[in-house]
C-alpha positions in Angstrom: -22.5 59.6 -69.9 -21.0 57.1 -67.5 -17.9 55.4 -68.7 -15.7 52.7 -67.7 -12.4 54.4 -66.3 -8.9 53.6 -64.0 -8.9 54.4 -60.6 -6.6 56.8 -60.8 -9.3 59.2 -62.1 -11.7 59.4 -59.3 -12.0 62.4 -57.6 -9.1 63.2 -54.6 -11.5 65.0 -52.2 -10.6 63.1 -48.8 -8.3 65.3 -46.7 -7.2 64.3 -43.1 -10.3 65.0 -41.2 -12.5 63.1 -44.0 -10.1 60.0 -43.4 -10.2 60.2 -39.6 -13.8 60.5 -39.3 -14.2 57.4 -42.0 -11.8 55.6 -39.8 -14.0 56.4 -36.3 -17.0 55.1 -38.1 -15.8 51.9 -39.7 -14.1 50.5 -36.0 -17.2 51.8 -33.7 -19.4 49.1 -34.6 -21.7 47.5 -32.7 -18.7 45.6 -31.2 -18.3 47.6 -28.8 -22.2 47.6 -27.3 -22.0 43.9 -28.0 -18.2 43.2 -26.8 -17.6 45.0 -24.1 -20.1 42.9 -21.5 -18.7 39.8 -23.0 -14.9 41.2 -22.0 -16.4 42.3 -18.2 -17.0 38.6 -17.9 -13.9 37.3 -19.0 -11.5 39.8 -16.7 -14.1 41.6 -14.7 -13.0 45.6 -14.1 -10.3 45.4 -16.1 -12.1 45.5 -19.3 -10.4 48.8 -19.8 -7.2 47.6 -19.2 -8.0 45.0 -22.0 -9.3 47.7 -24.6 -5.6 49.3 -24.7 -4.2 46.0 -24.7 -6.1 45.3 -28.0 -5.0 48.3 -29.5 -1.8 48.4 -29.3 -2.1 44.6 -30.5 -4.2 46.3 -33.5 -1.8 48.6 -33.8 1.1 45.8 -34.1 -0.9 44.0 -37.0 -1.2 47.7 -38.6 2.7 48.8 -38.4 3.6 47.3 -41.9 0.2 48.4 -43.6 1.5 51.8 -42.3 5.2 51.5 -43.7 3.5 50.4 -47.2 0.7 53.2 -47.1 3.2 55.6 -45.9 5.3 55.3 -48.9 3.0 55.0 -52.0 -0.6 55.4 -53.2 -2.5 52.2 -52.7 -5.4 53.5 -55.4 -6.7 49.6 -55.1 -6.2 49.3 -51.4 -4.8 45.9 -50.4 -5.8 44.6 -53.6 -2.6 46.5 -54.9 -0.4 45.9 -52.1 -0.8 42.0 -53.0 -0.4 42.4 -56.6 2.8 44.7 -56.3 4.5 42.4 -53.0 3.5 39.1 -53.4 2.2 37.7 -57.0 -0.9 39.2 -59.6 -2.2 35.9 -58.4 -2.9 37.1 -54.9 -4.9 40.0 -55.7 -7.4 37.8 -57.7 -7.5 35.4 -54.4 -8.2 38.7 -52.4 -10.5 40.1 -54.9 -13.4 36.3 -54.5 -13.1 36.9 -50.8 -13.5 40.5 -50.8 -16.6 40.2 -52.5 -18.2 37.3 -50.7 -16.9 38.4 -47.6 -18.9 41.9 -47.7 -22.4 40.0 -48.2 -22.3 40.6 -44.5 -22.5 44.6 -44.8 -26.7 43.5 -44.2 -25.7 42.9 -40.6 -25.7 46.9 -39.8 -29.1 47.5 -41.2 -30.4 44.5 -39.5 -29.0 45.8 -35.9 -29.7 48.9 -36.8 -33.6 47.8 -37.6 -33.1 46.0 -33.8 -32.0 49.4 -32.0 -35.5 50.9 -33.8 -37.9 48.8 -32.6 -36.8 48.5 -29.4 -37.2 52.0 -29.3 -40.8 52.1 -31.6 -42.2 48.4 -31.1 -44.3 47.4 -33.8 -42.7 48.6 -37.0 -41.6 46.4 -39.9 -38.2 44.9 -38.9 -37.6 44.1 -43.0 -38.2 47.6 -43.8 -36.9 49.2 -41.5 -33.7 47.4 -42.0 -34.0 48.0 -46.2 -34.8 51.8 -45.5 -31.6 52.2 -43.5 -29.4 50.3 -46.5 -31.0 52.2 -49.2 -30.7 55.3 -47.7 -26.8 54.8 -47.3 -26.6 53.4 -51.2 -28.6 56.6 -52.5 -26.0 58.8 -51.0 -22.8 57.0 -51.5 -24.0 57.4 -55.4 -23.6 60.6 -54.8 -20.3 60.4 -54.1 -17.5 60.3 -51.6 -17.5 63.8 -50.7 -21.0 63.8 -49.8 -21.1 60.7 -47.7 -17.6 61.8 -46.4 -19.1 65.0 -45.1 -22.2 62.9 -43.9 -19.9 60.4 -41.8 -18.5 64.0 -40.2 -21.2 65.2 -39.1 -22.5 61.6 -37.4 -19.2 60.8 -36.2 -19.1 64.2 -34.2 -23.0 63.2 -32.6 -21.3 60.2 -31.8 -18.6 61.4 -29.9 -20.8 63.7 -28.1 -23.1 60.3 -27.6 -20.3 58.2 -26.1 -19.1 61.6 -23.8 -22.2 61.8 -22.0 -22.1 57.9 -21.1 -18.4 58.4 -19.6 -19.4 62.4 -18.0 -22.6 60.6 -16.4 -21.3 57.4 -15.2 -17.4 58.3 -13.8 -19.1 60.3 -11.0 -21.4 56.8 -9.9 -18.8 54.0 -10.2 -18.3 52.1 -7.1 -15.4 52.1 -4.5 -12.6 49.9 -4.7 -12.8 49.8 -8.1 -9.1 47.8 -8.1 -10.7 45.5 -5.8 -13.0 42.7 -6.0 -14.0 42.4 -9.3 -11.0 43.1 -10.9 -9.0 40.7 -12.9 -11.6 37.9 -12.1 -9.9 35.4 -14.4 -6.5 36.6 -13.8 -3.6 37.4 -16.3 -5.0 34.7 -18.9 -9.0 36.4 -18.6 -6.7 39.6 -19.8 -5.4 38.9 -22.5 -8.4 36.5 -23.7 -10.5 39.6 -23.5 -7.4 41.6 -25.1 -7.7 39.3 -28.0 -11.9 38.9 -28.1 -11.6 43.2 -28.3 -9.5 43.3 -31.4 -12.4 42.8 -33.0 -13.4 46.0 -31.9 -10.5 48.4 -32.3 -9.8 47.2 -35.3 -11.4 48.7 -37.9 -9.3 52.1 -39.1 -7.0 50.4 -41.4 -9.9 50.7 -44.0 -9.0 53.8 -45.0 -5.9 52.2 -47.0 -8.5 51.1 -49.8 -9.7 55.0 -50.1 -5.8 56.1 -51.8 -7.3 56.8 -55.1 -9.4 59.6 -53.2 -6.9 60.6 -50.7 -5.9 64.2 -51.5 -2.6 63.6 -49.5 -2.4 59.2 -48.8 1.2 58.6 -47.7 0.7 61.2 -44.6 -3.1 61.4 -44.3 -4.0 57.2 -44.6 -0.8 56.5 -41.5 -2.3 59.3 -39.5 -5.8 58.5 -39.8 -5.4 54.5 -38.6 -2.8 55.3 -35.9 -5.0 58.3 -34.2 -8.3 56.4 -35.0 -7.1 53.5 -33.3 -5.8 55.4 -30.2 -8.5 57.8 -30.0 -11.1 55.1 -29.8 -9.2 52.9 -27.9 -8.9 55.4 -24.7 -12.9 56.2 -25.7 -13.7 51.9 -25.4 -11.5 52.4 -22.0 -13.3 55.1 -20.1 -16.8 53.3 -21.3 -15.5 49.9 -20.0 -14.4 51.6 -16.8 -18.3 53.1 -16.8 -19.5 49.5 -17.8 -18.0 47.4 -15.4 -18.0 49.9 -12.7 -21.5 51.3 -11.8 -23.4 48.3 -11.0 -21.8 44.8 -9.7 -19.9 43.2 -11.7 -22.2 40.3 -11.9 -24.8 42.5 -12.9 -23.2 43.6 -16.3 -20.9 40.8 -17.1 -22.0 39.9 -20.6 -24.6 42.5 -21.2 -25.0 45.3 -23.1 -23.9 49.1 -22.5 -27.5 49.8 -22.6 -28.2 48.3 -18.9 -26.0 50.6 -17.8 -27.0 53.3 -19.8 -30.6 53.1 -18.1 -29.2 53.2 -14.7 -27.0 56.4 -15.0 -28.8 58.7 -17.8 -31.7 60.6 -17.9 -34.4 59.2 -20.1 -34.0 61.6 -23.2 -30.2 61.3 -22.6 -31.0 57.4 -22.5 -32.9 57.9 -26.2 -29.7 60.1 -27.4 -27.1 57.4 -26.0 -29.4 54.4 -28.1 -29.5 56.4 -31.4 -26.4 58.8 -31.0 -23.8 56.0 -29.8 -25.2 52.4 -31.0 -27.4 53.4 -33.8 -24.6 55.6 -35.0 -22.3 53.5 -34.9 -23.8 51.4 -37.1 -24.6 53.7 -39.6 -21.2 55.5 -40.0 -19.7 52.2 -40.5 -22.5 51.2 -43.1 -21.9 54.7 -44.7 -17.9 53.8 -44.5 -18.5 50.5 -46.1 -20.6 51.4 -48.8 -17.6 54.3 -49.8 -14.6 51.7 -49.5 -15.3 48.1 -50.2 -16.4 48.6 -54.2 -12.5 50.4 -54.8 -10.8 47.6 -55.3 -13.5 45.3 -57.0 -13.5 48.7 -59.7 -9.7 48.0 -60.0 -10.3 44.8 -60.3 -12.6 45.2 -63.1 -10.0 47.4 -64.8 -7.1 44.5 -64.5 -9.7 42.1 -65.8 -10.4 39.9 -63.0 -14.2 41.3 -63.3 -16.5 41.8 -66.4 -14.9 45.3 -67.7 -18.1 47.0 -67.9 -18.9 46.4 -64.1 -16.3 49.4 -63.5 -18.3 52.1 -65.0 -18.4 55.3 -63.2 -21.6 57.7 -62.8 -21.6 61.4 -63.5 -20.2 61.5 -59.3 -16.9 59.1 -60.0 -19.1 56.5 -58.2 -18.6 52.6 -59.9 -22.6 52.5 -59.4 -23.0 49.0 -61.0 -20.4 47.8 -58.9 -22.4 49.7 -55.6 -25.7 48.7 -57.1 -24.3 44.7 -57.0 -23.2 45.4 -53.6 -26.8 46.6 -52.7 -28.2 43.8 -54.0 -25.8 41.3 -52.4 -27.2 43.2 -49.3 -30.5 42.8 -49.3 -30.7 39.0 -50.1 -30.0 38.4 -46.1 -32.3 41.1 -44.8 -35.7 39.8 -47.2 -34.7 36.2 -47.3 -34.1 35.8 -43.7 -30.6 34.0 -44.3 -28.3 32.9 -41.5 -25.7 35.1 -41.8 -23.5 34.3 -38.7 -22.0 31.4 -40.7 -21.2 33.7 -43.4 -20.1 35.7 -41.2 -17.8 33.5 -39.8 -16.3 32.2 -42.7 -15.8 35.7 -44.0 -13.7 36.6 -40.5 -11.4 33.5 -41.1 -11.0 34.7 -44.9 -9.7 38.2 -44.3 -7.0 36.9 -41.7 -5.7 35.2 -43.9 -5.1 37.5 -46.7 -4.5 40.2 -43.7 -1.3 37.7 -42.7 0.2 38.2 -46.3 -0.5 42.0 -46.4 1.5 42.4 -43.2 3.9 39.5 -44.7 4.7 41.0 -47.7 5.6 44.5 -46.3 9.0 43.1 -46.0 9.2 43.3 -50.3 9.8 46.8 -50.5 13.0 47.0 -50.7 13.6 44.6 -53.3 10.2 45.4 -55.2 9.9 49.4 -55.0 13.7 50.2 -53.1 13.4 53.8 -54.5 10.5 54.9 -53.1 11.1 52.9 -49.9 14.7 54.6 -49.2 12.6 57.8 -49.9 9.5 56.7 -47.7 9.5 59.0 -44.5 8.3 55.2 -42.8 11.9 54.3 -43.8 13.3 52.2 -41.2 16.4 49.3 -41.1 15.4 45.9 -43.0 15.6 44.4 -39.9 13.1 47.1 -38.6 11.5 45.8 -41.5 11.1 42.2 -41.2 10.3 42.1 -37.9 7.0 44.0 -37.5 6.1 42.4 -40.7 6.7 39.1 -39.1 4.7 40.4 -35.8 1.8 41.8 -37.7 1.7 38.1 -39.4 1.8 36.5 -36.5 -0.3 38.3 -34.8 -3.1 37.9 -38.0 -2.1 34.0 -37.8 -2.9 33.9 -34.3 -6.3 35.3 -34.4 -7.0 32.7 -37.2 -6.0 29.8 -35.0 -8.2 31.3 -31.7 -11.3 31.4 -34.6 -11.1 28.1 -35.6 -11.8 26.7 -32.6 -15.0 28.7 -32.7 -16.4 27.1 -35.8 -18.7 24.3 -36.8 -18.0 21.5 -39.0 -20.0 23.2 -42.0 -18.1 26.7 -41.4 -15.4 25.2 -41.9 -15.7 23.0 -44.8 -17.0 26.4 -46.1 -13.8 28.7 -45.2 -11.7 25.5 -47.3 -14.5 25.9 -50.2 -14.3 29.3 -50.3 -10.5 29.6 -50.1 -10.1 26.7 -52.6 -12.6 28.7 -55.3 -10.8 31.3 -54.7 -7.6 30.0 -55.5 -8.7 28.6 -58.1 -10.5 31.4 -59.6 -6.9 33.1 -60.1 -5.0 30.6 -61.5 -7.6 29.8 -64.0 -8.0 33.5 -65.1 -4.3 34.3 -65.0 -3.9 31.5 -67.3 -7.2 32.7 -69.5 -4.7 35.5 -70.5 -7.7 38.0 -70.1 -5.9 39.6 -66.8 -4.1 42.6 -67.6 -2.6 44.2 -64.4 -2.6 47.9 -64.3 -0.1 49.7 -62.3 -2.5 50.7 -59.5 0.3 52.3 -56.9 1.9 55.6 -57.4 4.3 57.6 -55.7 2.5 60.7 -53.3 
């Protein structure tokens, strides 16, 4: 029978290459068929240049989740993290947006539904978009290991996707590629696109909420953001170079990969690239989200933030009642046609900021957990310390101030609703006395 139980007894089936592969899928996203034209019209040929660029700025924002998943299990993910280095408080603020945020996991079923009938005109976009999310759900109730050992196999058809785009285009890019076209907008169109493509490489740091799971988290979790990121950044290069370099710049500037695509692959090629790369891509990070994002709402629900019985686990370790929630959440945008953009936007906004005090309070460690940390093979000088803490928060706090100027009057008034609820949701349950904080970190 399923039971309510701690996280610390789910299964611990995810080795390295499990992690890696999770951490592929959640940061190729449709970002990168979307992005990447939008970053040729900012800088032009040096797109590329702009991909590594927003890695290693990814990376910079990552280096204190690294130094904090390096040296314990996280089995709540950054849910934890908050609750052990900055106040209980925070992790009930991080658990409202958490949830609200991911009612934006319909976006991959609805793109996904686009890519299909583009392909096969005619079908049902509603059901082909409600076939795609039930399909993930029904396997992710199976459990980790079999999605994990799902997301493998896609993430390998993927690679093999994204290869043929690079093999086929390098050999009918233009001459003078360093030449006109290149840095159209000049240092500042750089590092604009840099900062739009963050968006893209980011992504891998996921895997921090999958600890509980983690047969090996303090090596496996650092390795698998830090070569996911790298990997796919030189992967988002070499398909920028492609991008930008095949047809006139003009051409491609803010279009997708698949104009390009069509110009350099044979047709069947063309059909693999659409549902091997972009469709892929979607699903391995709807698969990814569907294994991660109900881990800390079950830890949650085990501290007492949640409804207790919401943290039940199937015969698989699965929290299915939290999953089936998260299904249901789902679906209200794909059958009720809802705006989600402005959710979506809000969301973004949301997860900076709780992303700025998960980099910020990596600098705790030595005062909170100074045991483990002098152990920690991440172990570096305080001053080390505090100042990639204070770069990944700057970095976070910096991204935040380039999206507000994106967003409308209501999206706004809606981040400050959102943020206020969720403020006060935390107070006004820590004070309820019904939040009981299990210790959810562990030394590995």
């Amino acid at each position: 029978m399923p039971e309510l139980t701690s996280t610390k007894e789910l299964k611990r089936v995810l080795g390295r290459k499990e992690l890696l592969s999770i951490a592929i899928g959640q940061t190729i996203g449709a970002g990168v068929f979307a992005l990447t034209g939008v970053a040729i019209g900012m800088t032009g040929r040096s797109a590329n240049i702009a991909m590594i660029i927003a890695a290693l700025f990814t990376l910079a924002m990552t280096v204190p989740m690294i130094f904090v998943s390096g040296t314990i299990r996280l089995r709540g993910g950054f849910y934890t993290q908050l609750a052990l280095l900055v106040h209980e408080g925070a992790a009930g603020f991080f658990i409202i947006i958490h949830i609200i945020a991911w009612c934006t996991l319909s976006m991959y079923a609805i793109s996904f539904a686009d890519y299909t009938l583009a392909l096969i005109p005619g079908l049902n976009h509603t059901l082909v978009a409600f076939a795609m999310l039930t399909i993930f759900y029904l396997i992710n109730l199976m459990g980790i290991e079999a999605a994990a050992k799902l997301q493998n196999l896609m993430a390998v058809i993927m690679a093999v996707a994204l290869t043929i785009f690079i093999v086929y285009g390098m050999p009918n890019i233009q001459p003078n590629f360093f030449g006109e076209g290149f840095m159209t907008h000049g240092w500042r169109g750089l590092f604009s696109a840099a900062a739009l493509m963050t968006w893209a490489t980011g992504g891998a740091n996921v895997v921090i909420h999958l600890g509980a799971e983690a047969k090996n988290p303090t090596k496996d979790i650092p390795f698998a953001i830090i070569t996911g990121t790298l990997v796919i950044a030189v992967f988002y290069a070499l398909m920028a170079t492609v991008a930008a370099g095949v047809l006139p710049v003009e051409q491609v500037a803010n279009k997708p990969l698949t104009l390009v695509a069509q110009e350099i692959l044979p047709w069947p090629l063309y059909i693999f690239f659409v549902v091997g790369g972009a469709m892929f891509a979607l699903t391995t990070t709807l698969n990814s989200c569907l294994g991660w994002i109900p881990k800390p709402i079950l830890q949650a629900c085990v501290d007492g933030w949640l409804p207790r019985g919401l943290g039940k686990l199937n015969k698989n370790k699965v929290p299915y009642i939290i999953l089936t929630l998260l299904y249901i959440e789902s679906l209200i945008p794909i059958f009720f046609k809802v705006n989600i953009s402005t959710l979506g936007n809000m969301a973004v906004i949301l997860n900076n900021l709780f992303f700025a005090l998960v980099c910020y309070s990596a600098m705790n460690m030595p005062k909170v957990i100074p045991d483990l940390w002098e152990k920690s093979k991440y172990h570096v000088s305080y001053g080390s310390l505090v100042f990639f803490s204070l770069l990944g928060t700057a970095s976070t706090v910096a991204q935040i101030g380039l999206l507000l100027g994106n967003l409308t009057k209501t999206e706004f008034i809606g981040n400050i609703a959102v943020a206020v609820f969720a403020t006060l949701y935390s107070v006004i349950m820590l004070r309820s006395g019904k939040v009981h904080m299990e210790v959810s970190y562990e030394e590995a």
